[in-house]
LUMTOR-147353 format. One record per residue (C-alpha): x, y, z; residue number from 1. Coordinates in Angstrom, 2 decimals, padded with zeros to 5 digits. Each point is the difference from the previous one (the first is absolute). Example, Ala and Ser with C-alpha at 12.3 -4.5 7.8 and 13.67 -1.06 7.14 Angstrom:
<rs>
r X=012.30, Y=-004.50, Z=007.80, nr=1
r X=001.37, Y=003.44, Z=-000.66, nr=2
</rs>
This chain:
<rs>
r X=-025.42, Y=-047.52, Z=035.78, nr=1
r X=002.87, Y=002.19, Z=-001.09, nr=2
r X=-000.02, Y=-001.88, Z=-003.43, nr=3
r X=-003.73, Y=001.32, Z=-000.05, nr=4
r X=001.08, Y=003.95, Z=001.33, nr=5
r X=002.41, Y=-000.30, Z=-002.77, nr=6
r X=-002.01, Y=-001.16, Z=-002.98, nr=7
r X=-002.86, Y=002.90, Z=001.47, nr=8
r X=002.56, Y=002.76, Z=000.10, nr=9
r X=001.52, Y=-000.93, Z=-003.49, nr=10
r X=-003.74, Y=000.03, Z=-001.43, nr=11
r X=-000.74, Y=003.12, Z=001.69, nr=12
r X=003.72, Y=001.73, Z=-001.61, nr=13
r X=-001.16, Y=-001.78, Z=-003.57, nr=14
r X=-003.96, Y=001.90, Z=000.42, nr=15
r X=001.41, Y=003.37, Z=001.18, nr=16
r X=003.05, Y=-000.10, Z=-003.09, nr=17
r X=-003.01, Y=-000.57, Z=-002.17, nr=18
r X=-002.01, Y=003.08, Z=000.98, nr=19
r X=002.90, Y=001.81, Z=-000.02, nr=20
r X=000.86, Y=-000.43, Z=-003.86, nr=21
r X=-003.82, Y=000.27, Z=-000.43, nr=22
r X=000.41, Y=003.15, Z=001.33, nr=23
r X=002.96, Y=001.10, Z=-001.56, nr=24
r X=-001.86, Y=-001.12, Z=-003.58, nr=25
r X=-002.98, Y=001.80, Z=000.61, nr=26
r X=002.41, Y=003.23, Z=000.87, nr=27
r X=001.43, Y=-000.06, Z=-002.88, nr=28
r X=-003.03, Y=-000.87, Z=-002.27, nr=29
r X=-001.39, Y=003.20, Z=001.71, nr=30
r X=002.91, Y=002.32, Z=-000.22, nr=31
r X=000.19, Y=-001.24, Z=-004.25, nr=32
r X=-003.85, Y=000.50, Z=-000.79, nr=33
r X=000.49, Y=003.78, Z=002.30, nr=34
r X=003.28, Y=000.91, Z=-002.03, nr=35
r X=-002.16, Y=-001.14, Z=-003.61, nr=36
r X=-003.10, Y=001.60, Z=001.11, nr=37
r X=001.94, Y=003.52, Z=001.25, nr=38
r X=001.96, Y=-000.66, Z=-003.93, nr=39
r X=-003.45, Y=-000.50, Z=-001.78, nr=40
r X=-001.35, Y=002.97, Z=001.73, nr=41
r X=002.59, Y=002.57, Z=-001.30, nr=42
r X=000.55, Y=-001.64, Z=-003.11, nr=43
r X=-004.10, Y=000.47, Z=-000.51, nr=44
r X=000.85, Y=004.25, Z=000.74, nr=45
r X=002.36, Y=-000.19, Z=-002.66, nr=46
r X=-000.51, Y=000.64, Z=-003.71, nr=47
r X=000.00, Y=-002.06, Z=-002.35, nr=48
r X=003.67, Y=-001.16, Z=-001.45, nr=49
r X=-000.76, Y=-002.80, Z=-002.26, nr=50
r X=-002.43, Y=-001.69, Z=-002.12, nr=51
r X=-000.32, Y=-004.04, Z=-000.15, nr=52
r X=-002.10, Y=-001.40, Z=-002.75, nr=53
r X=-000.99, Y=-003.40, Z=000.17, nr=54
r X=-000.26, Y=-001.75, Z=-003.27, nr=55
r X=-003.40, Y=-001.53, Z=-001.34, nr=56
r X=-001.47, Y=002.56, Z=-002.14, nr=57
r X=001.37, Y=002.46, Z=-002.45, nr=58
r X=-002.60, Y=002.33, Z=001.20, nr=59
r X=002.59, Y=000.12, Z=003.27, nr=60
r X=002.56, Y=001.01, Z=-002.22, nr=61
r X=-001.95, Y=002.44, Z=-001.58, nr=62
r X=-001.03, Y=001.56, Z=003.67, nr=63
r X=003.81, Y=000.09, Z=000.51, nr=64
r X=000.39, Y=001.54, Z=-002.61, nr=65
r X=-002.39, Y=002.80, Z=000.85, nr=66
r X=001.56, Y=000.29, Z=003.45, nr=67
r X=003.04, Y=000.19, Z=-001.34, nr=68
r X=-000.85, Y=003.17, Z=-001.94, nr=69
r X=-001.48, Y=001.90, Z=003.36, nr=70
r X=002.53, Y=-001.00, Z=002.32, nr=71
r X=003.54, Y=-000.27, Z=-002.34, nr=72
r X=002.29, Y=-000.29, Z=003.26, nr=73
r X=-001.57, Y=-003.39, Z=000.68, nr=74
r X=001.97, Y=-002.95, Z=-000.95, nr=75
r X=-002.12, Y=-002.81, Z=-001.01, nr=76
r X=000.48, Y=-003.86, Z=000.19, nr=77
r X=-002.22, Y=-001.78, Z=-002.22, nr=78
r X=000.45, Y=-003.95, Z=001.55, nr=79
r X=-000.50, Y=-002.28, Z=-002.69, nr=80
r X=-002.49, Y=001.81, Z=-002.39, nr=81
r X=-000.92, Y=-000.13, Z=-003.65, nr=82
r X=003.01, Y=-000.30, Z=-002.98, nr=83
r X=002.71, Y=002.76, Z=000.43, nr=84
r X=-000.87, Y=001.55, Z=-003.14, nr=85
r X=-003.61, Y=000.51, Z=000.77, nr=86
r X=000.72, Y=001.95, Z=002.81, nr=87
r X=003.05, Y=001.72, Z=-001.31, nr=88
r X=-002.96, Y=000.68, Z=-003.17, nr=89
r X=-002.71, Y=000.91, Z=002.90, nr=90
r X=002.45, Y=002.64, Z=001.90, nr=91
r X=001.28, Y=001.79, Z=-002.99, nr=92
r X=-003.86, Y=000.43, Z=-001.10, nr=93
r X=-000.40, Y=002.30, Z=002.40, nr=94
r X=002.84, Y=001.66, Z=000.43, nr=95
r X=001.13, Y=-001.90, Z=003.21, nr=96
r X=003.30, Y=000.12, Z=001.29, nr=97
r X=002.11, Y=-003.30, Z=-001.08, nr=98
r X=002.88, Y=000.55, Z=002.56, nr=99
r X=-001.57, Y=-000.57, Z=003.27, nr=100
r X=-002.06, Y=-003.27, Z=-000.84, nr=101
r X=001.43, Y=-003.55, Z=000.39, nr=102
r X=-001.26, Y=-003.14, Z=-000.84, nr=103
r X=000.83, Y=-002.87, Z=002.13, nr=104
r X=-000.26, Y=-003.51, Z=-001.94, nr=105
r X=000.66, Y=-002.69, Z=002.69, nr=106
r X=-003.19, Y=-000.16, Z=001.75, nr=107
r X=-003.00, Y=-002.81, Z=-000.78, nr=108
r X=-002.41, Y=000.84, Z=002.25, nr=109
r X=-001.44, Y=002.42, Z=002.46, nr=110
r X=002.36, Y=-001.45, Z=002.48, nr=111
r X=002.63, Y=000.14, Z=-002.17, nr=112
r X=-000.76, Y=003.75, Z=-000.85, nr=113
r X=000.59, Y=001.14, Z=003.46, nr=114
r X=002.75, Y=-002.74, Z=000.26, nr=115
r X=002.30, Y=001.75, Z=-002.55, nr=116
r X=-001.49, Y=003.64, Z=000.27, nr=117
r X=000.79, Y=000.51, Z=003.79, nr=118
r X=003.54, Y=-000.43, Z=-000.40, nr=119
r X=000.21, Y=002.66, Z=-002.65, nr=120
r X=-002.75, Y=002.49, Z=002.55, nr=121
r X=002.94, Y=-000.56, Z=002.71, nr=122
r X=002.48, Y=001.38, Z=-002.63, nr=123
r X=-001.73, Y=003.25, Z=-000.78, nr=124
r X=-000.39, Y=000.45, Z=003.79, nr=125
r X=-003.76, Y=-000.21, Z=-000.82, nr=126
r X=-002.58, Y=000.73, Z=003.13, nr=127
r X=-004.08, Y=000.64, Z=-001.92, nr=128
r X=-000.46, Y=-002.05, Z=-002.74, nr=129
r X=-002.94, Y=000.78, Z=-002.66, nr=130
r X=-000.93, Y=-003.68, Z=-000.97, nr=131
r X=-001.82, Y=-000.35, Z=-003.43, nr=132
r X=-001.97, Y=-003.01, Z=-000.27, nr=133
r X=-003.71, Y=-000.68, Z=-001.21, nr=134
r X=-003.11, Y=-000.33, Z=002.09, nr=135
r X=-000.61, Y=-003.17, Z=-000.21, nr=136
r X=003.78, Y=-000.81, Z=001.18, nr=137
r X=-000.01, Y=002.36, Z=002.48, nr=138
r X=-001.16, Y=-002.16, Z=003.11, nr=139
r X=003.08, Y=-002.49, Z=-000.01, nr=140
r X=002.22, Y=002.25, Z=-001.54, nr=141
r X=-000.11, Y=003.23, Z=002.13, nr=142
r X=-000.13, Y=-002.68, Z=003.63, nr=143
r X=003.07, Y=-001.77, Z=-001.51, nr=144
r X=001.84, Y=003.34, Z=-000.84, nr=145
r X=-001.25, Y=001.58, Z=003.60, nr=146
r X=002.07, Y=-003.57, Z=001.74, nr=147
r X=003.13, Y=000.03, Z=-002.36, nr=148
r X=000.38, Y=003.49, Z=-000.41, nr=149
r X=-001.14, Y=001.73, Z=003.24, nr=150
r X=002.42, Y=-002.27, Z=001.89, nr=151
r X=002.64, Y=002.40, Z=-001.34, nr=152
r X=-001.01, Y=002.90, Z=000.92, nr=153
r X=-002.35, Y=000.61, Z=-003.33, nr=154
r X=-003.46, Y=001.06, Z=-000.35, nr=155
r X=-002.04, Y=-001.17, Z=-002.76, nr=156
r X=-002.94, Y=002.19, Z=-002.04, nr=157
r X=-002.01, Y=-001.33, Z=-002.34, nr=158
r X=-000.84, Y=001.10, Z=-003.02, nr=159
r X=-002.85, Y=-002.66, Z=-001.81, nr=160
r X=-000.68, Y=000.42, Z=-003.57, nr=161
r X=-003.27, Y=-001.09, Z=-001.39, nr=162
r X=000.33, Y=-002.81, Z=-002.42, nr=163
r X=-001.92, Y=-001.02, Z=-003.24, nr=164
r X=-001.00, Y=-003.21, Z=-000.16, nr=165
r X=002.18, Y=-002.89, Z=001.60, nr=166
r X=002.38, Y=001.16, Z=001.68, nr=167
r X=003.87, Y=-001.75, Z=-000.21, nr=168
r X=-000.73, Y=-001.00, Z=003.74, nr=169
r X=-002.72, Y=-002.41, Z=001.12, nr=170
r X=-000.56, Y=000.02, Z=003.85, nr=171
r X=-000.75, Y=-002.56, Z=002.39, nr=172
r X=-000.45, Y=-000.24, Z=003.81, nr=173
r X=002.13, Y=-003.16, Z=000.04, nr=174
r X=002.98, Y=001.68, Z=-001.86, nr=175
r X=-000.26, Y=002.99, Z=002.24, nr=176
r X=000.22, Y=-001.49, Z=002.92, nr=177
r X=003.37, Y=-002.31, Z=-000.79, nr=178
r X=001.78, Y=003.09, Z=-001.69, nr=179
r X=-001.10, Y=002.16, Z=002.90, nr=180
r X=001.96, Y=-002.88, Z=002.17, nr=181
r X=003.17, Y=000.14, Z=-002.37, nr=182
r X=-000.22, Y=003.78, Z=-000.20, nr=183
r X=000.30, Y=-000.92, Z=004.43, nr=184
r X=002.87, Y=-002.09, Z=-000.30, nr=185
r X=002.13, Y=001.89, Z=-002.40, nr=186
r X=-000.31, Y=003.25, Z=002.08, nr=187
r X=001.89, Y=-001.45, Z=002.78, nr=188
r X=002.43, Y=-001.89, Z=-002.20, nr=189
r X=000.75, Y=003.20, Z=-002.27, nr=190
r X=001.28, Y=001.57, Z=003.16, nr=191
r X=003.00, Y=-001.63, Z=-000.34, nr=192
r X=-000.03, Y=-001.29, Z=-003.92, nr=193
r X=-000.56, Y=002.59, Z=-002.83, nr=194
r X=-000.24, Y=-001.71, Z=-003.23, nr=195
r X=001.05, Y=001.76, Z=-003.44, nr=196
r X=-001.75, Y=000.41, Z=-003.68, nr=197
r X=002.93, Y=-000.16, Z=-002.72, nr=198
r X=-002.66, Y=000.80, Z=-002.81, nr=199
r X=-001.04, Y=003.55, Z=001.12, nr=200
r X=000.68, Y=002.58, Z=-002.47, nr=201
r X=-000.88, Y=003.75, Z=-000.72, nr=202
r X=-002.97, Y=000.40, Z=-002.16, nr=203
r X=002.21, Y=002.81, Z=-002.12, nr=204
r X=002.54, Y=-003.11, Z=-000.89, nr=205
r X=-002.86, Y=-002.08, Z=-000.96, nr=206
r X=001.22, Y=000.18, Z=-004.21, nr=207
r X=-002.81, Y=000.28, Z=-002.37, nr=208
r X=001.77, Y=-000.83, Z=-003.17, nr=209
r X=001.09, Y=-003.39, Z=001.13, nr=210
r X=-003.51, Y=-000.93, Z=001.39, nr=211
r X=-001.27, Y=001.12, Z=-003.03, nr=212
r X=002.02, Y=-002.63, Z=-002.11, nr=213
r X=-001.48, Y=-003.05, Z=002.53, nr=214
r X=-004.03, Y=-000.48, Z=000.09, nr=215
r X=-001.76, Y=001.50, Z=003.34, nr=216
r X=-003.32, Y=000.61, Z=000.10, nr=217
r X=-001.88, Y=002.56, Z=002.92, nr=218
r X=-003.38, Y=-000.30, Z=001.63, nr=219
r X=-002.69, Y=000.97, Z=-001.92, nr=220
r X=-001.48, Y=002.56, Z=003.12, nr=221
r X=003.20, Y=002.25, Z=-000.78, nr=222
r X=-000.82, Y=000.65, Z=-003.55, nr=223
r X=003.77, Y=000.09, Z=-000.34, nr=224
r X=001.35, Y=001.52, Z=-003.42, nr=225
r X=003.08, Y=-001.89, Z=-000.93, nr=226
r X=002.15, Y=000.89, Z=-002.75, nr=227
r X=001.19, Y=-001.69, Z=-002.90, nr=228
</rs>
């Protein structure tokens, strides 16, 4: 019988422990999505402080580009987008400032543009992000920038530009749904890991002459001049 009381009381101890870290969990699952929520709110009343342009289309670059020209204080981060000379080519067009734009080379993939870009947004101390993309990328990109992003503190605002054609990104439920569960998992792991892009470079040391000795080509859409 006291074997019995025993073996009772010690389940009863191991039931009430568990509701107790259950509890403790769920506190501080709540007090994270209230601190993020309060974060996102005032980062949303905020201007804007930076630009990120996803890379896909030249007519992105060209947007940026146009941005770039109404709002100079803006620095730009253009994640992984068309050959450094055809934007260099694009910006000087129209008069765009050179200085504040940086291209970031490491990323692969959507994922991988908010991989590398965030790490550089936490640098500049950046809070309401104007996110270039096209339409047609918009639905996975601007829910996987909302997750990786808006955990720290940053609030995301579109900006779609129509697209010609077929556009560099082809969408599909299936693919939106697994990044949307990556873009999950790497918002709690970036908490305490903060990867970092060794191929990111000002677009005013991006050097003309020596691209100009190599073969590049640009997209056809940006009816890019380049010199001989």
């Amino acid at each position: 019988m006291t074997k019995k009381v025993a073996r009772a009381a010690e389940q009863l101890f191991k039931r009430r422990n568990r509701r107790w870290v259950a509890i403790a969990l769920w506190s501080v699952l709540l007090v994270i999505l209230l601190h993020t929520g309060i974060s996102l709110a005032l980062a949303r009343s905020r201007p804007i402080d930076a630009v990120l342009v996803l890379g896909g289309s030249i007519r992105r670059e060209i947007h940026a580009a146009e941005v770039a020209i109404a709002s100079p204080q803006l620095n730009v981060l253009i994640s992984r987008g068309s050959a450094d000379p055809c934007i260099y080519l694009i910006f000087e067009r129209v008069q765009a400032p050179l200085s504040s734009v940086w291209l970031e080379e490491c990323a692969r993939s959507t994922f991988g543009n908010f991989f590398f870009s965030l790490p550089i947004l936490n640098q500049w101390n950046v809070h309401h992000i104007l996110l270039v993309t096209s339409e047609s990328h918009a639905p996975r990109a601007v829910w996987m920038a909302r997750v990786m992003l808006g955990t720290h503190g940053m609030w995301v605002e579109p900006d779609l530009v129509h697209e010609e054609g077929i556009p560099g990104n082809q969408e599909h439920w299936v693919k939106t749904i697994l990044d949307i569960i990556r873009a999950v998992g790497w918002a709690i792991a970036s908490q305490v890991y903060a990867p970092q892009c060794h191929d990111v470079i000002s677009l005013a040391e991006v050097d003309l002459a020596t691209w100009q000795q190599r073969e590049f080509s640009c997209e056809h859409q940006g009816q890019v001049e380049i010199p001989k």
